[in-house]
Short mmCIF file of the C-alpha atoms (twelve columns), coordinates in Angstrom:
data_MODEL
# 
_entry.id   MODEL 
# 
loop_
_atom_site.group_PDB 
_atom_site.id 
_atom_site.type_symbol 
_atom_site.label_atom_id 
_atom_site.label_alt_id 
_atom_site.label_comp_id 
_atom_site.label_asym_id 
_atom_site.label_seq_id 
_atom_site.Cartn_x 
_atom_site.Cartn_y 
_atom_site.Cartn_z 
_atom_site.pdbx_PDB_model_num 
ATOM 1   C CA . UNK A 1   58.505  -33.979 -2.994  1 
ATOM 2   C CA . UNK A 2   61.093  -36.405 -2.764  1 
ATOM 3   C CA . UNK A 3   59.771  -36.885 1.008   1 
ATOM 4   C CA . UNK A 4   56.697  -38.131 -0.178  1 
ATOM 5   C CA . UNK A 5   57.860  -40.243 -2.913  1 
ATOM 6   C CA . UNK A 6   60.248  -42.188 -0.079  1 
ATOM 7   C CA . UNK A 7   56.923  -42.159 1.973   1 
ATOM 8   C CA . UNK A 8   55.417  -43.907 -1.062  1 
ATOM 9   C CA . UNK A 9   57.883  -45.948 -1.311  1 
ATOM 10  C CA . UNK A 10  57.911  -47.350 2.511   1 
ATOM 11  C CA . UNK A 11  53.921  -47.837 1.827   1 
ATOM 12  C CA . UNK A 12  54.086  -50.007 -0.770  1 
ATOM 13  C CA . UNK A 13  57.021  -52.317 1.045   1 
ATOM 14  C CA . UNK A 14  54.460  -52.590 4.293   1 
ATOM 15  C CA . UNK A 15  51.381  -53.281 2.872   1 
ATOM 16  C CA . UNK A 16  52.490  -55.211 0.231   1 
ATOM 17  C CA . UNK A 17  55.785  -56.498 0.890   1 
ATOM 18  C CA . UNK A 18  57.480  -55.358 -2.642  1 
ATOM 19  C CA . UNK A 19  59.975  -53.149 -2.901  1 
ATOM 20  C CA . UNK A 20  60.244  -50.758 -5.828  1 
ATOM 21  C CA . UNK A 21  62.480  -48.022 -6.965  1 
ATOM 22  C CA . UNK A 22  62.088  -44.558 -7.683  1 
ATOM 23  C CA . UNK A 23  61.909  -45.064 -11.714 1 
ATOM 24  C CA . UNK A 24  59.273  -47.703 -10.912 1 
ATOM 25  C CA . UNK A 25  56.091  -47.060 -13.271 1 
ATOM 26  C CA . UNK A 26  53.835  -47.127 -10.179 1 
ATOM 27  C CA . UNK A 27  55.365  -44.065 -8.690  1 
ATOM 28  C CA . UNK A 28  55.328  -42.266 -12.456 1 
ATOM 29  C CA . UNK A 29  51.082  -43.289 -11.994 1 
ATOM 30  C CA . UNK A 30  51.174  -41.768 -8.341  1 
ATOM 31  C CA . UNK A 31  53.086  -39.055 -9.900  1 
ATOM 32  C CA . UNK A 32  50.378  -38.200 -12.650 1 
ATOM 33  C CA . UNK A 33  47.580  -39.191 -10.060 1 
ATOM 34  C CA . UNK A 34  49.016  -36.098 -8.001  1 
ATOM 35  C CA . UNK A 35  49.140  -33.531 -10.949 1 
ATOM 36  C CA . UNK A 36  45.821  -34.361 -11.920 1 
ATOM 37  C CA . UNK A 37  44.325  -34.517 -8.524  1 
ATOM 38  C CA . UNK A 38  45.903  -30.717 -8.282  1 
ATOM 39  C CA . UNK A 39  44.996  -29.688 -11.720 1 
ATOM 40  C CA . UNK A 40  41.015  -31.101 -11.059 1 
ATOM 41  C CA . UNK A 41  41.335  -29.166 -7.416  1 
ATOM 42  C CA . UNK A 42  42.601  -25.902 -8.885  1 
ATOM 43  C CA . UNK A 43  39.843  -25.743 -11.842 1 
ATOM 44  C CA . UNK A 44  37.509  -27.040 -9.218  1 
ATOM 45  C CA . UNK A 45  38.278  -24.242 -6.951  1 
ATOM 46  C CA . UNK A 46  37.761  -21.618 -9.873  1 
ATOM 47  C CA . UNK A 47  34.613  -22.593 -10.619 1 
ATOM 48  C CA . UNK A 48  33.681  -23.034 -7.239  1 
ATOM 49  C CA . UNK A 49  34.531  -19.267 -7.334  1 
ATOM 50  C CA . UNK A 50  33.040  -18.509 -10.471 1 
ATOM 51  C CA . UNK A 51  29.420  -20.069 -8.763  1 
ATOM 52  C CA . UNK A 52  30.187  -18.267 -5.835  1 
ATOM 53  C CA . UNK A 53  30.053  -14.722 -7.495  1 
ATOM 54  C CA . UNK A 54  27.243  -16.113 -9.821  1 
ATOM 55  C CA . UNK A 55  25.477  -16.437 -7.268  1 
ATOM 56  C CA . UNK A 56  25.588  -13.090 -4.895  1 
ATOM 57  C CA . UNK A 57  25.393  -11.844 -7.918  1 
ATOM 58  C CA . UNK A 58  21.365  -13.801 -8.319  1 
ATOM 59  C CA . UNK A 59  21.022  -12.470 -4.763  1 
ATOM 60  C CA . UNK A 60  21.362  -9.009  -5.643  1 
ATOM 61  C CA . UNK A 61  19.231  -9.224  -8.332  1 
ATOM 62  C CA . UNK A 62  16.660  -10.778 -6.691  1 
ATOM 63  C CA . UNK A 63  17.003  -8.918  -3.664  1 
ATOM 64  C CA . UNK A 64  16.533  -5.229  -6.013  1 
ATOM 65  C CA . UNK A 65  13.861  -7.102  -8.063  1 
ATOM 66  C CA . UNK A 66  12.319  -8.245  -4.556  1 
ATOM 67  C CA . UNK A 67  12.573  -4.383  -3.349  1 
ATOM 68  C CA . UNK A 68  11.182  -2.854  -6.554  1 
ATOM 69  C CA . UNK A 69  8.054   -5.192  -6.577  1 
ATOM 70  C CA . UNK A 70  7.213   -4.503  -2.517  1 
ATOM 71  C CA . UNK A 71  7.729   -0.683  -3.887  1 
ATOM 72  C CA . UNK A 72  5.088   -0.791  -6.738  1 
ATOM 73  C CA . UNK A 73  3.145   -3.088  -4.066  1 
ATOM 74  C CA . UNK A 74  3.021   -0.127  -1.648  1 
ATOM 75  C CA . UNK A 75  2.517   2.425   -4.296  1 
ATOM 76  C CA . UNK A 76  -0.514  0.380   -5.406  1 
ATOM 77  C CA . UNK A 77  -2.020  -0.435  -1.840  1 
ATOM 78  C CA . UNK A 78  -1.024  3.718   -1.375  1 
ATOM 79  C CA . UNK A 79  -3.064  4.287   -4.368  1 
ATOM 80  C CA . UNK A 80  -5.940  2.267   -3.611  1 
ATOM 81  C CA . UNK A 81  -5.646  3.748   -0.033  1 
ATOM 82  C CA . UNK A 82  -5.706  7.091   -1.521  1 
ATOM 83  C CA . UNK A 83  -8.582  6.457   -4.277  1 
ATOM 84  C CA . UNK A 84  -11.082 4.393   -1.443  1 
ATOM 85  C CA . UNK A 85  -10.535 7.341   1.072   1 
ATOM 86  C CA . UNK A 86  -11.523 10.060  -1.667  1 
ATOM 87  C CA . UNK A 87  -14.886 7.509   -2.596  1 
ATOM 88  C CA . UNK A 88  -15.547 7.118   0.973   1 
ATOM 89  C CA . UNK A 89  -14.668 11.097  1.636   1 
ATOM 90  C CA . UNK A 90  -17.026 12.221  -0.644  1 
ATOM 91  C CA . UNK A 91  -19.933 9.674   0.130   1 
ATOM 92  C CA . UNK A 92  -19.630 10.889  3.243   1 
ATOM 93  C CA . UNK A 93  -20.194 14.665  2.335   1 
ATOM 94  C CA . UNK A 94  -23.044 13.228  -0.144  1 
ATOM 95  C CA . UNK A 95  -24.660 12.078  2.968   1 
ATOM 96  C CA . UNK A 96  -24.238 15.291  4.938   1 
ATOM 97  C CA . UNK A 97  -25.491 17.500  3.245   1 
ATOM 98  C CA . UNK A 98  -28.278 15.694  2.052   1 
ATOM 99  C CA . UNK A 99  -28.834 15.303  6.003   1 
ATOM 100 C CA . UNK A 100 -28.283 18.791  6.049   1 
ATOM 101 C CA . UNK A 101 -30.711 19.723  3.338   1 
ATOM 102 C CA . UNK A 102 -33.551 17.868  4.681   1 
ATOM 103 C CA . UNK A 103 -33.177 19.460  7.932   1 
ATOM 104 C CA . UNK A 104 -32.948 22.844  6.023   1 
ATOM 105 C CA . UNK A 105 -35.719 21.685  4.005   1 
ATOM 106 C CA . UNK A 106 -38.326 20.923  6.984   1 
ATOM 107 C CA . UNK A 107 -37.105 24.024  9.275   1 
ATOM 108 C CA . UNK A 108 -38.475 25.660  5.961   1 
ATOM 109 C CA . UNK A 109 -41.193 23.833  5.999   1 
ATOM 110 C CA . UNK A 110 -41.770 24.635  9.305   1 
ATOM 111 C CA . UNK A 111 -41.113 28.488  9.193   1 
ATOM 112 C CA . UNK A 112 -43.302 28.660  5.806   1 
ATOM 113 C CA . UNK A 113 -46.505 27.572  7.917   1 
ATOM 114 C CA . UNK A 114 -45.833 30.036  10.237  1 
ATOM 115 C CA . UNK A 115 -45.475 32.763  7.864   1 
ATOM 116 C CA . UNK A 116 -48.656 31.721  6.047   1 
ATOM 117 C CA . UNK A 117 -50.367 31.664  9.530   1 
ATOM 118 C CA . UNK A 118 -49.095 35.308  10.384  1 
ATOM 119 C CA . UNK A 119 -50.077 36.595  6.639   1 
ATOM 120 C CA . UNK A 120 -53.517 35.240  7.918   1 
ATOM 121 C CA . UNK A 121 -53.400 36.611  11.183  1 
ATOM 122 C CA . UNK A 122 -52.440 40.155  9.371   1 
ATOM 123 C CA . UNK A 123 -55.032 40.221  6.695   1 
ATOM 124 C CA . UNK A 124 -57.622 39.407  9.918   1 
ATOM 125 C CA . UNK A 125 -55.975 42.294  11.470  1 
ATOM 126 C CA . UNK A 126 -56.453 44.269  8.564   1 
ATOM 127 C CA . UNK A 127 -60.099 43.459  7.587   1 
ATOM 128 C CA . UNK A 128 -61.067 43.983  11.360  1 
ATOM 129 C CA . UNK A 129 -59.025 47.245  11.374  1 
ATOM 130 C CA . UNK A 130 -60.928 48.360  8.314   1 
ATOM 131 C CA . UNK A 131 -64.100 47.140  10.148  1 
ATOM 132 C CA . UNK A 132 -63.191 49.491  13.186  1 
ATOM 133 C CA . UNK A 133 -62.370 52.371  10.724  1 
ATOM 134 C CA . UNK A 134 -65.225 51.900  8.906   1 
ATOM 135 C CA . UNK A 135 -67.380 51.315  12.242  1 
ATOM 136 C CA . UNK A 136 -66.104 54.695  13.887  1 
ATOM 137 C CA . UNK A 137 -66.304 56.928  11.096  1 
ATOM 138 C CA . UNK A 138 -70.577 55.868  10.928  1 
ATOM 139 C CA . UNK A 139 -70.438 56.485  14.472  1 
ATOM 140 C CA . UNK A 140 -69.041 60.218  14.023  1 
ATOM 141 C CA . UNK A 141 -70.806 60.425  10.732  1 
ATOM 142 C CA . UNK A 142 -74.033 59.562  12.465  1 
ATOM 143 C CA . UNK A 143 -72.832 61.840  15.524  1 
ATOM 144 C CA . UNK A 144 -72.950 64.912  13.000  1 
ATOM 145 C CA . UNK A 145 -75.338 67.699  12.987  1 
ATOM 146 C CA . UNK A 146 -77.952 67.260  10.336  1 
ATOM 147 C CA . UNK A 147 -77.525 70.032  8.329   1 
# 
């Protein structure tokens, strides 16, 4: 200390050409400019410190409230996802099997006309072999000895 006091000292006698002593007021001023300065630096320095850990302390926060909102942002898209693929899932099995149904529905259609057609075809059948039967027995009947 005393180093910088006679440093003091030696500044004031060059720049200004006076020379004081060491119980001068001037150096008591620079004496209580000093503490102050290190008082102001020191509380300076803890809050400086204080804003320091104030702030990672905002960045953690906002880095957990930043990962918890893209969660529920995923888990909403996931959900939407989920809910527009089981809409589009079962419009799509709406649509097959209506596809399906109409198909079944003329193959039906189809194989009823040809039943109809051989339920024809069979009653012809039938009336022409009752025709025959009915034909062959007046033939034998007719063939018959009088009698």
């Amino acid at each position: 200390m005393s180093d910088r006091v006679d440093d003091l000292i030696g500044e004031v006698a060059r720049k200004h050409g006076v020379a004081i002593g060491r119980d001068d007021p001037i150096l008591v001023l620079q004496t209580i400019n000093e503490r102050l300065l290190q008082d102001s630096s020191a509380a300076q320095q803890a809050l400086l410190d204080a804003y320091k850990e104030e702030l990672e302390a905002l960045a953690s926060r906002w880095s957990s409230h930043a990962a918890d909102r893209a969660d529920r942002i995923l888990q909403a898209a996931l959900a939407g996802s989920k809910e527009t693929m089981a809409t589009t899932l079962a419009e799509g099995a709406m649509t097959t099997a209506a596809s399906v149904r109409a198909e079944v529905d003329a193959a039906l259609a189809r194989v009823a006309v040809c039943l109809q057609e051989a339920r024809r075809i069979a009653i012809l059948n039938l009336v022409a072999a009752c025709i025959t039967l009915v034909a062959a027995g007046i033939v034998v009947w007719s063939r018959l000895p009088s009698g």
